[in-house]
C-alpha positions as a printed Julia matrix, in Angstrom:
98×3 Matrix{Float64}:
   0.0     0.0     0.0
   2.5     2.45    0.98
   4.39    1.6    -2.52
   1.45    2.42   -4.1
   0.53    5.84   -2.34
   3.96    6.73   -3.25
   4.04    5.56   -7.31
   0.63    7.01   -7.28
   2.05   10.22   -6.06
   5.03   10.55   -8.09
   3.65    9.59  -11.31
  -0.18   11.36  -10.95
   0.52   14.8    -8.97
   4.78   15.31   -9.56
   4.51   14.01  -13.53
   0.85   15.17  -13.86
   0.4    11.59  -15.83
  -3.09   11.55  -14.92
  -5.33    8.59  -15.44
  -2.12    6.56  -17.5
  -0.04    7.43  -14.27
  -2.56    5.46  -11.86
  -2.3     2.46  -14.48
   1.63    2.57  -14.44
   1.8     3.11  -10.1
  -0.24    0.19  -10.25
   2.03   -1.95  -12.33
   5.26   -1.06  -10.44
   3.35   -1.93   -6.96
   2.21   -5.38   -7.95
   5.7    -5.22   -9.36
   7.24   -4.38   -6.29
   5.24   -6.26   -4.33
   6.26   -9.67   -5.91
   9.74   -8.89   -5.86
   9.8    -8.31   -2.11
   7.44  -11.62   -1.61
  10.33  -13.45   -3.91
  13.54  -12.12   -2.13
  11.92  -13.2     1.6
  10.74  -16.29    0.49
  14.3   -16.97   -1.24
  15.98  -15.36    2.01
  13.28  -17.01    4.72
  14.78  -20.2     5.98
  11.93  -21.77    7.75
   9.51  -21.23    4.31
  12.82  -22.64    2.07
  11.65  -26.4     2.21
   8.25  -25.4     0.28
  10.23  -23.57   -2.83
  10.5   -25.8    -5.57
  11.26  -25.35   -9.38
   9.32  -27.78  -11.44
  10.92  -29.5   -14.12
   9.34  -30.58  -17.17
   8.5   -33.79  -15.51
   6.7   -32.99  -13.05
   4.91  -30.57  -15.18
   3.48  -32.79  -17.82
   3.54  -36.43  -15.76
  -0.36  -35.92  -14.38
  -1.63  -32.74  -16.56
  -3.91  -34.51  -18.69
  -7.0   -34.26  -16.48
  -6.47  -30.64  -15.44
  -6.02  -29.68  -18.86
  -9.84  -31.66  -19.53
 -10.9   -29.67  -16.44
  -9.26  -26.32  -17.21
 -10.76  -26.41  -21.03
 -13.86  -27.33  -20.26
 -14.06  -24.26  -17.67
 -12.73  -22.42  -19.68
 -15.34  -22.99  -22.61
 -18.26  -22.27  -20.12
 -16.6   -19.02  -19.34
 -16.48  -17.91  -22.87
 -20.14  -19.04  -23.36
 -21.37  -17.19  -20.67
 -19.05  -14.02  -22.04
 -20.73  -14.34  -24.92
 -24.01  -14.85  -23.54
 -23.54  -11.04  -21.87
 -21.68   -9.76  -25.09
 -25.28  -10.67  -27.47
 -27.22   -9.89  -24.97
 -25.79   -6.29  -24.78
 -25.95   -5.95  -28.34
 -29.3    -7.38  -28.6
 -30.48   -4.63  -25.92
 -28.72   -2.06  -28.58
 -32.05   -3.07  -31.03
 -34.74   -1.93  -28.39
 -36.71    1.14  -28.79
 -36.5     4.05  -27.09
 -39.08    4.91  -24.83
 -40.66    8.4   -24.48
């Protein structure tokens, strides 16, 4: 938060960036953010035994049936997308009402 005040600060009021500055403070404080949450947890000795890399292995031995899960959730979430998306241009079509 207090990245954020101060990105928010610098780049809206000191540049006068306006509504692109808020965009860009809000990049560099999730940026900032994950760097400091990377550097403890690489730093942190009692949270060291959870960090793992994956290798490709691991990655692709059991990934068939979360990939059958994942695209069919995915599909529904387009649908319904969709759904919204005709239905807003469908509304476009209605009279208007004096």
């Amino acid at each position: 938060m207090i990245f954020h005040i101060l990105y928010n600060y610098i780049l809206v009021i000191k540049l006068d960036w306006g509504i692109h500055g808020t965009g860009i403070s809000y990049f560099f404080s999730q940026l900032t953010v994950t760097l400091i949450v990377i550097v403890f947890s690489y730093y942190e000795k009692s949270i060291k035994e959870t960090n793992f890399i994956p290798s490709f292995a691991i990655l692709t031995s059991d990934l068939k049936p979360y990939l059958k899960i994942a695209s069919l959730s995915t599909a529904v979430m387009c649908f319904d997308w969709w759904a919204w998306e005709i239905m807003i241009l469908i509304s476009g079509l209605l009279t208007k009402e004096e």
